[in-house]
C-alpha positions as CSV (number, residue, x, y, z in Angstrom):
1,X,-162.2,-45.0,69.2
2,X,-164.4,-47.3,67.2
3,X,-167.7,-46.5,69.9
4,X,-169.1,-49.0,67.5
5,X,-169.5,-46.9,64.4
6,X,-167.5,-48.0,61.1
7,X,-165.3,-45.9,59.8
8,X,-163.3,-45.0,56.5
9,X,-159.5,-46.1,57.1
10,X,-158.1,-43.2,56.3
11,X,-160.5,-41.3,58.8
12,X,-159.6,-43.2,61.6
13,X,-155.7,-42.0,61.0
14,X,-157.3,-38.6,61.5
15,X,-158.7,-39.2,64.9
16,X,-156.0,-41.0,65.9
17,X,-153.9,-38.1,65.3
18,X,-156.1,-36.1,66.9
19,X,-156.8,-38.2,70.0
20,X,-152.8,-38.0,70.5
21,X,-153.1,-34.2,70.8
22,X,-156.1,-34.5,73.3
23,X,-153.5,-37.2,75.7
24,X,-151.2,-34.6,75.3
25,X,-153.1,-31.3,76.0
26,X,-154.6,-33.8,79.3
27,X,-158.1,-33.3,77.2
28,X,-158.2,-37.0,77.6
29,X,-157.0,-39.5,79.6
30,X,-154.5,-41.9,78.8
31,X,-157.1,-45.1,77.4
32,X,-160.0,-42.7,76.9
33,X,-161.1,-42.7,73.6
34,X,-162.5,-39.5,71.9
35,X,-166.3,-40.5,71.5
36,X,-167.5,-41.2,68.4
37,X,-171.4,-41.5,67.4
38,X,-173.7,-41.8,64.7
39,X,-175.7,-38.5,63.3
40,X,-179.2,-39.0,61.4
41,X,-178.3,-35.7,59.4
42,X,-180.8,-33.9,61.3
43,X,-178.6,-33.3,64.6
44,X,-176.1,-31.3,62.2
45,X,-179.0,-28.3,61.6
46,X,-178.7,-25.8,63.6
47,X,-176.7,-27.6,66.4
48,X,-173.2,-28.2,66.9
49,X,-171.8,-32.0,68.6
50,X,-171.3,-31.9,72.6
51,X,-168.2,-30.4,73.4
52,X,-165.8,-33.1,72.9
53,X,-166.4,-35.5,70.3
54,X,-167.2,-36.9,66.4
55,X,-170.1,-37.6,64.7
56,X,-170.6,-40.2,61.5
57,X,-172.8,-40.9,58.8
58,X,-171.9,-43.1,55.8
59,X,-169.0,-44.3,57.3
60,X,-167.4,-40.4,57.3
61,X,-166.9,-37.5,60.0
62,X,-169.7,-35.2,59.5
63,X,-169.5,-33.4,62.7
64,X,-166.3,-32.7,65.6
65,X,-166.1,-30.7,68.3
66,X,-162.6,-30.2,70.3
67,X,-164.0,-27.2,72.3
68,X,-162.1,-26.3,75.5
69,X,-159.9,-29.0,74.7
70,X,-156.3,-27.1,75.7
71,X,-154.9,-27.2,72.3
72,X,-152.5,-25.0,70.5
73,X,-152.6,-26.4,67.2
74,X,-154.8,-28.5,65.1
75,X,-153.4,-32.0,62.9
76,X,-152.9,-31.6,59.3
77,X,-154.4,-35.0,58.6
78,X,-157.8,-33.8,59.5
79,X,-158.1,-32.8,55.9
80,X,-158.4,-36.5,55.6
81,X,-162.1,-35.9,56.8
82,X,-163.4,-34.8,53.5
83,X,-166.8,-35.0,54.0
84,X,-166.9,-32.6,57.3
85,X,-169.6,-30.2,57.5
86,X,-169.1,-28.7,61.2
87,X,-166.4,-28.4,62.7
88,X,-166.0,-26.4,66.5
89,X,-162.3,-25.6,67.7
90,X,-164.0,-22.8,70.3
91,X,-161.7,-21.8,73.4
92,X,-158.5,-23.6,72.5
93,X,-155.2,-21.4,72.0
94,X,-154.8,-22.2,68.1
95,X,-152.6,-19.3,66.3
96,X,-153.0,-20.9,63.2
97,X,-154.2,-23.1,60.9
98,X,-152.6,-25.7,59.0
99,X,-153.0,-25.0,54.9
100,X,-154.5,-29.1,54.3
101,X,-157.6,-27.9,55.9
102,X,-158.0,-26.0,52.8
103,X,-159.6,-29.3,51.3
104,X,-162.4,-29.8,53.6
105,X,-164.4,-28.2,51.0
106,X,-167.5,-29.8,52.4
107,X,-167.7,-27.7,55.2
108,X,-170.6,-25.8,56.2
109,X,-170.1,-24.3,59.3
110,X,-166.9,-23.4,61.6
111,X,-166.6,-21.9,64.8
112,X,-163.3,-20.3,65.0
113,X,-164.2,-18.3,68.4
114,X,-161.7,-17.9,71.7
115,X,-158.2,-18.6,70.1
116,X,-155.0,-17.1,69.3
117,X,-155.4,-16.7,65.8
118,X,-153.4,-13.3,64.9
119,X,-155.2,-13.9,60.7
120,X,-157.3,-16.1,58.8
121,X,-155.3,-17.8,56.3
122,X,-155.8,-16.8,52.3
123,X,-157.1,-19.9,51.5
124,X,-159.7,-20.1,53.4
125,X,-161.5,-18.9,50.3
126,X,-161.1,-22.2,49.0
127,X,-163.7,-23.1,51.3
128,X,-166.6,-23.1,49.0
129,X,-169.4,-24.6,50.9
130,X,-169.1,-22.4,54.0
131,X,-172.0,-21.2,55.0
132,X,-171.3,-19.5,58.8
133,X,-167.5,-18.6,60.0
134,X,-167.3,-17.7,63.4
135,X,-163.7,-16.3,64.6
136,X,-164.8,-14.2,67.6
137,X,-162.2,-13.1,70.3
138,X,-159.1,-13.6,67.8
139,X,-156.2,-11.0,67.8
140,X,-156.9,-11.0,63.8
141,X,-156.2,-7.1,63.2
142,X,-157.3,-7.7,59.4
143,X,-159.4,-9.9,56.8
144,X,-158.2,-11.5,54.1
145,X,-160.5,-10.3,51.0
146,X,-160.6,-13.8,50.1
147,X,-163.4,-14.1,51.9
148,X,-165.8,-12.4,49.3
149,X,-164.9,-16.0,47.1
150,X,-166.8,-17.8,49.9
151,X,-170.5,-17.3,47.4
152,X,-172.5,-19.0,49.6
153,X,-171.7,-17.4,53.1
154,X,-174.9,-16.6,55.5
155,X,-173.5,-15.9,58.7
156,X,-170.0,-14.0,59.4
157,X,-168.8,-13.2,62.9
158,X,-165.9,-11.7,63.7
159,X,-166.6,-9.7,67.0
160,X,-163.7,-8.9,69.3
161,X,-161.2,-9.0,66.7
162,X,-159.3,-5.8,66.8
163,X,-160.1,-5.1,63.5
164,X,-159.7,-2.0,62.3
165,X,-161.3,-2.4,59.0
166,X,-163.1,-4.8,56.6
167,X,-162.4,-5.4,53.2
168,X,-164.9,-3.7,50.6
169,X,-165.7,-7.6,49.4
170,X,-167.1,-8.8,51.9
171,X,-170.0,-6.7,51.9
172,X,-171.0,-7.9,48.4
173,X,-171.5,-11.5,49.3
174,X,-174.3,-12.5,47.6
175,X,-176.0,-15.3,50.2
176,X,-174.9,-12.6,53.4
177,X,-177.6,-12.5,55.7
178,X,-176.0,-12.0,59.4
179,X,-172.9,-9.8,60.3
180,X,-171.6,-8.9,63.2
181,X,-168.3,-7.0,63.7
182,X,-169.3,-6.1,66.9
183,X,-166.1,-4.9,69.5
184,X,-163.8,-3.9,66.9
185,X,-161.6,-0.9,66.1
186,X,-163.5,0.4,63.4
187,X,-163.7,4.1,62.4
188,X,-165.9,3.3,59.0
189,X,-167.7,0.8,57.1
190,X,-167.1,-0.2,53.8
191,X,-169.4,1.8,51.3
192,X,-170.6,-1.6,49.7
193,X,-172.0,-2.8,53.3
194,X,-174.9,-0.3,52.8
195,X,-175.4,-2.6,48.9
196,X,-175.8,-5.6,50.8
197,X,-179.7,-6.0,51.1
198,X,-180.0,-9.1,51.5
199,X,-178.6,-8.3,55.6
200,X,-181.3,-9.0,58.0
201,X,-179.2,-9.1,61.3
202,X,-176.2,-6.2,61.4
203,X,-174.3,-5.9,64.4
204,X,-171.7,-2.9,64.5
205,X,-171.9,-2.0,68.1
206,X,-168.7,-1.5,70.9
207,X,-167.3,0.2,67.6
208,X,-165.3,3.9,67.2
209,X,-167.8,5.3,64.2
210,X,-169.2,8.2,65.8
211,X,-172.1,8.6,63.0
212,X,-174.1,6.8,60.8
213,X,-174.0,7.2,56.9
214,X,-178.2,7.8,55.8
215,X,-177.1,5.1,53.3
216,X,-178.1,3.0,56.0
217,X,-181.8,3.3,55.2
218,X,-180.8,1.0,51.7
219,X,-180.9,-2.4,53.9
220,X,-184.4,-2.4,54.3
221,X,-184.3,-6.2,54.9
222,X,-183.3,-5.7,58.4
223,X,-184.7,-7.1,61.1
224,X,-182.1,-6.4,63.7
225,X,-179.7,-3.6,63.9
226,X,-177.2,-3.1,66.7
227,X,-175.2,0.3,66.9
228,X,-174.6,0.7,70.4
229,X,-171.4,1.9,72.2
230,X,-170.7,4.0,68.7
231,X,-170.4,7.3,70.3
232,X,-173.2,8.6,67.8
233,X,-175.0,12.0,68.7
234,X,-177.4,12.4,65.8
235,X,-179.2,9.4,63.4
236,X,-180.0,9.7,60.1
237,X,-183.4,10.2,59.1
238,X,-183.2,7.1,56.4
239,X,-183.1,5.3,59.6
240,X,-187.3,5.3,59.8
241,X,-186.9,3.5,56.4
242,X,-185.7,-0.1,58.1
243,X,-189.5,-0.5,58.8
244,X,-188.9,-4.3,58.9
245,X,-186.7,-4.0,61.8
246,X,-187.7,-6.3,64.9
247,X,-184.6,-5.3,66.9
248,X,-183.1,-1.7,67.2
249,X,-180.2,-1.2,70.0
250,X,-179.5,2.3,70.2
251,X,-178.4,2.0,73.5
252,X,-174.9,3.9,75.1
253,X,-174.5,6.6,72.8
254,X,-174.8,10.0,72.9
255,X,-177.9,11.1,71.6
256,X,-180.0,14.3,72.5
257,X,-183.2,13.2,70.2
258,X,-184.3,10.9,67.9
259,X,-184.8,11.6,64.2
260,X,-188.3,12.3,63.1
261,X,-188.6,9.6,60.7
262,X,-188.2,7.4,64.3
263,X,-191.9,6.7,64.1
264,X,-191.9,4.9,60.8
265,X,-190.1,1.3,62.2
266,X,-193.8,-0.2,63.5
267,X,-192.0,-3.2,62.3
268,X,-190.4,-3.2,66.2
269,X,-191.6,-6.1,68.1
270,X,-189.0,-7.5,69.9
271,X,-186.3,-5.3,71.6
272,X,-185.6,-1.5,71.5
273,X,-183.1,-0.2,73.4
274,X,-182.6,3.6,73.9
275,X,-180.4,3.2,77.4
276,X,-177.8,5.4,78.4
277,X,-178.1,8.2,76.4
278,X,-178.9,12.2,76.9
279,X,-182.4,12.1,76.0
280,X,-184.7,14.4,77.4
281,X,-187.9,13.0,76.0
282,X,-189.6,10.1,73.8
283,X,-191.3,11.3,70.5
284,X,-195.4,10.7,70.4
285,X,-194.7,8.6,67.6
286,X,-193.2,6.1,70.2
287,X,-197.4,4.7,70.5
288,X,-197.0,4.0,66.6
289,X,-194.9,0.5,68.1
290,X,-197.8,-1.2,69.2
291,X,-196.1,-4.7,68.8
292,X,-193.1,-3.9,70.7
293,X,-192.5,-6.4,73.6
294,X,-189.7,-5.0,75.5
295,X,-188.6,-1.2,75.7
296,X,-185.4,-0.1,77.7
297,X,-184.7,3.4,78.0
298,X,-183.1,4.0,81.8
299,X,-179.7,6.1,82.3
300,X,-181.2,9.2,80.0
301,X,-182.8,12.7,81.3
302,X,-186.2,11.3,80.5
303,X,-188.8,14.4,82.5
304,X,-192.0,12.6,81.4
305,X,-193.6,10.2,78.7
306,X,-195.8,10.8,75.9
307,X,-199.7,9.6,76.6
308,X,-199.2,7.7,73.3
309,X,-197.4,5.2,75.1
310,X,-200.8,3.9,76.0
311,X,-201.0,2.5,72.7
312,X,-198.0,-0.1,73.1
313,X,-200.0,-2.7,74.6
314,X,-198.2,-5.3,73.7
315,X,-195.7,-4.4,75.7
316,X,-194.7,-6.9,78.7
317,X,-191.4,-5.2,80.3
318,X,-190.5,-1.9,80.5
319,X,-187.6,-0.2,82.0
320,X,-186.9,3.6,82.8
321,X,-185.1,3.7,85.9
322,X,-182.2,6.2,86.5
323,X,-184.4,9.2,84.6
324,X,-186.1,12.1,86.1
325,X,-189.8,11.0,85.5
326,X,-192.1,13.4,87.8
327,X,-195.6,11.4,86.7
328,X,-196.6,8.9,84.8
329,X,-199.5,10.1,82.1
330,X,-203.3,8.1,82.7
331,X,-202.9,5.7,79.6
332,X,-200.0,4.4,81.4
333,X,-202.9,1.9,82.6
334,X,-203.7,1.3,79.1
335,X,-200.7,-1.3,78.9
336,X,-202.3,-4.4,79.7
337,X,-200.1,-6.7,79.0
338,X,-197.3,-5.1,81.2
339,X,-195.6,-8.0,83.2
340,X,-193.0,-5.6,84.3
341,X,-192.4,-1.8,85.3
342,X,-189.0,-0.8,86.1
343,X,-189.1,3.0,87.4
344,X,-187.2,3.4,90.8
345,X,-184.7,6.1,90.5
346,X,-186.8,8.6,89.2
347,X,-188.7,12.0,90.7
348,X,-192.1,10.6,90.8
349,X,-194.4,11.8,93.6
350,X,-197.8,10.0,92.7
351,X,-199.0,7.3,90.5
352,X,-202.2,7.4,88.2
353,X,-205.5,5.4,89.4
354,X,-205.1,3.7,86.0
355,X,-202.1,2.0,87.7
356,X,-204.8,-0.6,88.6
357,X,-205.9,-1.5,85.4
358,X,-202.3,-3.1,84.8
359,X,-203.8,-6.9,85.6
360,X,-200.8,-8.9,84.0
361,X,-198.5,-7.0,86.3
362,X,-195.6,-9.3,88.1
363,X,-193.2,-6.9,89.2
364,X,-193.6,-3.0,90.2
365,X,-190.3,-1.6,91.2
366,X,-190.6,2.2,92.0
367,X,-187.8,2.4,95.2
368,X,-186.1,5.7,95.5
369,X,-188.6,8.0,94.2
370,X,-190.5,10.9,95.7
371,X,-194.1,8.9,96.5
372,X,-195.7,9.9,99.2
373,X,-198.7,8.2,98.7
374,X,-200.3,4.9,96.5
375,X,-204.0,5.0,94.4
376,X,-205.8,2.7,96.1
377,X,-206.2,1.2,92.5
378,X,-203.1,-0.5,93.6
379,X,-205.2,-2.9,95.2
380,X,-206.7,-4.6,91.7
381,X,-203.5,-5.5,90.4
382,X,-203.7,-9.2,91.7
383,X,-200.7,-10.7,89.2
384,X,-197.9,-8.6,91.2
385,X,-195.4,-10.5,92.7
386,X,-192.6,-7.9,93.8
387,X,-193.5,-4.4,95.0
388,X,-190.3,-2.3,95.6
389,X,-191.2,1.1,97.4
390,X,-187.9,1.3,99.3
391,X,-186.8,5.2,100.0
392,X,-190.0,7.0,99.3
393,X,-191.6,9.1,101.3
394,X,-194.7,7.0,102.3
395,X,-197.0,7.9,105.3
396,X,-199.5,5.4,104.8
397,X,-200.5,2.3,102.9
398,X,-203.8,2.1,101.3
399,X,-206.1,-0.5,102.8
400,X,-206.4,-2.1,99.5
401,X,-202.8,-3.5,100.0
402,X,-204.3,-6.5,101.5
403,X,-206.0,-7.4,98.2
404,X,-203.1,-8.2,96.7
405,X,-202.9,-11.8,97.5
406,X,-199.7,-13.0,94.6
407,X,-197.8,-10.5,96.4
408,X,-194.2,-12.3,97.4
409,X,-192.0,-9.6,97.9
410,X,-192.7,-6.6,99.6
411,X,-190.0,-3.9,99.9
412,X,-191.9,-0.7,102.5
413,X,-187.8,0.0,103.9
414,X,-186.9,3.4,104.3
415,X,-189.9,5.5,103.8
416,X,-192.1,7.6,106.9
417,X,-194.4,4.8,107.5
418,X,-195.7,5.1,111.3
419,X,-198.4,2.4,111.1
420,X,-199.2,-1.1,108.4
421,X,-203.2,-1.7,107.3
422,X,-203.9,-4.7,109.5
423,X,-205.2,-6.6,106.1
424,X,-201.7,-7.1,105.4
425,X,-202.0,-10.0,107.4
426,X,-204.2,-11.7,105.1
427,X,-201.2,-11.5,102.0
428,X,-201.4,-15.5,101.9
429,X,-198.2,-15.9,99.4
430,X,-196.2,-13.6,100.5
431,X,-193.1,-14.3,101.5
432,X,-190.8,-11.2,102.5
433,X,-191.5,-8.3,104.1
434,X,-188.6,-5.6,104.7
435,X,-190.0,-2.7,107.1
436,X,-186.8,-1.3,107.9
437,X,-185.7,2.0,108.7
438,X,-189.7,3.5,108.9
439,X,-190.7,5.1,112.0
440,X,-193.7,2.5,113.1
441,X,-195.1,3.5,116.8
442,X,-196.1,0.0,117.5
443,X,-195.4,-3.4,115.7
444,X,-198.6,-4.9,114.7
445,X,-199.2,-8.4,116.6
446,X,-200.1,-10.0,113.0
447,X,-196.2,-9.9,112.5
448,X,-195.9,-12.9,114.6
449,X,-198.2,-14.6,112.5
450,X,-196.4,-13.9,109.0
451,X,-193.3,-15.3,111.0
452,X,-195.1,-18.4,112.0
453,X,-196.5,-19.8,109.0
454,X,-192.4,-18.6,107.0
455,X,-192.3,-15.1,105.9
456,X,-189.4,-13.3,106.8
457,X,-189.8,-9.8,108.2
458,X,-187.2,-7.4,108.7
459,X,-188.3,-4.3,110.8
């Protein structure tokens, strides 16, 4: 076991002990030794050891991972490894843990996730260096409140848990800074939670609440806030007050509009999510998110969008598929740094000439719509990749099709298409074309000729 690192004596008892488990559980094989290596200190921040093994500095376990590792309990004498700081037991089938590991008091982080455990033991408060507890995909049911004694606590994860609440303690953690509770069986939140401001990542989604207290606009250090799958109709106004947020998911719920305040979080840069909800429309205030980079809000009853959405330019993927969009407003061209449009299963029937200003655009998916007709601005958009028009009502291509020379993918199936621009012979890259299901008099000769040199062509 040795792998040529030195060891403390009483360490090596620990491994051995352990090792036994692993022959046992068929981890390892019989005369396989659990690998053992040395760590600079540096390899313990921010990642965890391979999936199976030890790591040593000073002649002490720093680091061990059993992950996967088929066992259903853990050996007491690994609270001989006092100077442990990570420890990862991740998809075993433990159902508890044995009280000596109440002395590894030098512990920092411990992944818990994908076991059997029915309840974290009491002591686990005794843990005083702990800074991130992971214990996802348990059948806990409950906390113990011990937890609030563990002062220096950063990170606490406990999705998946069946819990059905959380102790009033554990919101007052002074050094808290990431929770997520998402999956649970929770009907309310602890009133302290809304005290704890020094949150910056809160994750309550896949969670019974049905409404959100406007206490919520007291953590104002978020920066991401999940609430999805709550069954909420209405959001507080405080909401607009979590103007650092990066990250909003807001997505599977039931909501008919968005509060006025909505406007106010130009802290948005990263993700919003608004999916699969019973909106009818997006505020103007939407165009106040000019650093947002991704916006997702298909699955709603979405008729239009606000000409202030113009002013999101950073925006590089955007999805609003499965809504009832008729048209698209001019600035829609004034997103140029779109990489992605995502707006097939809507009710459009024509697109803006400002499509073409879109010159960063990969991918254009607009199949199952009402088009029956393209801008021949279409032509300038020479980043695009992937054009879906499948089940439109097309009678005709523009002739500027053929200037589209990244174009790989081109979707024309199911429309009224009776003849192709002969330019599209020119399309050097691409590298399908699906004509399917049109009603084309006569198949062009170039056809051939896109076979020959590898493009596959379904008509």
């Amino acid at each position: 076991m040795a792998n040529n690192v030195d060891l403390l004596v009483s360490e090596i008892g620990a491994l051995q002990d352990l090792q036994r488990m692993l022959e046992d559980s068929r981890r390892l094989r019989r005369g396989d030794v659990l690998p053992v290596s040395a760590s600079t200190g540096a390899d313990l921040e921010g990642n965890a050891p391979d999936a199976l093994g030890a790591w040593v500095r000073d002649r002490s376990v720093v680091g061990l991972s059993v992950r996967h590792a088929g066992l259903s309990t853990l050996p007491r004498a690994l609270s001989h490894l006092t100077g442990l700081r990570h420890l990862d037991v991740t998809g075993n089938s433990v159902d508890s843990l044995p009280a000596s590991l109440a002395d590894l008091r030098q512990i920092e982080t411990l992944f818990l996730d994908d076991n059997a455990l029915h309840s974290l033991p009491q002591w686990i408060g005794n843990l005083e260096s702990l800074r991130e507890l992971h214990a996802d995909d348990n059948p806990l049911h409950s906390v113990p409140s011990t937890l609030a004694e563990l002062r220096h606590l950063e990170r606490l994860s406990l999705c998946s848990a069946r819990l059905s609440s959380i102790p009033d303690e554990v919101a007052l953690l002074p050094d808290l800074r990431d929770l997520r509770v998402r999956a649970n069986e929770l009907s309310a939140l602890p009133r302290s939670l809304w005290q704890c401001h020094t949150l910056s990542v809160l994750d309550i989604g896949e969670n019974p609440l049905g409404s959100l207290p406007e206490a919520i606009g007291a953590l104002t250090g978020l920066r991401q806030l999940y609430v999805h799958s709550d069954g909420l109709s209405t959001l507080p106004e405080s909401l607009g007050r979590l103007t650092g947020l990066q990250t909003l998911d807001l997505g599977h719920n039931e909501l008919i509009e968005l509060p006025q305040s909505f406007g106010s979080l130009t802290g948005l840069r990263a993700y919003l999510y608004l999916s699969n909800n019973r909106l009818t429309s997006l505020p103007e205030s939407i165009g106040n998110f000019v650093d947002l980079r991704y916006l997702n809000a298909t699955h709603n009853r979405l008729t239009s969008l606000p000409g202030s959405i113009g002013r999101m330019r950073s925006l590089k993927e955007l999805r609003l598929y499965n809504n009832r969009i008729e048209s698209l407003p001019d600035s829609f061209g004034d997103l140029i740094n779109l990489a992605e449009a995502h707006l097939h299963d809507n009710e459009l029937t024509l697109l803006p000439e400002s499509i073409g200003r879109l010159a960063e655009l990969k991918e254009l998916r607009l199949s199952d719509n009402r088009l029956s007709g393209l801008p021949e601005s279409i032509g300038r958009l020479v980043a695009l990749t992937v054009l879906d028009l499948r089940n439109n009502r097309l009678r005709a291509l523009p002739a500027s099709l053929a200037n589209l020379q990244s174009l790989r993918f081109l979707d024309l199936r199911a429309n009224s298409l009776v003849h192709l621009p002969e330019g599209m012979a020119r399309l050097p890259n691409l590298e399908k074309l699906d004509l399917r299901w049109n009603k084309l008099r006569v198949v062009p000769r170039w056809i051939e000729a896109l076979e020959a040199r590898g493009c596959t062509v379904l008509i």
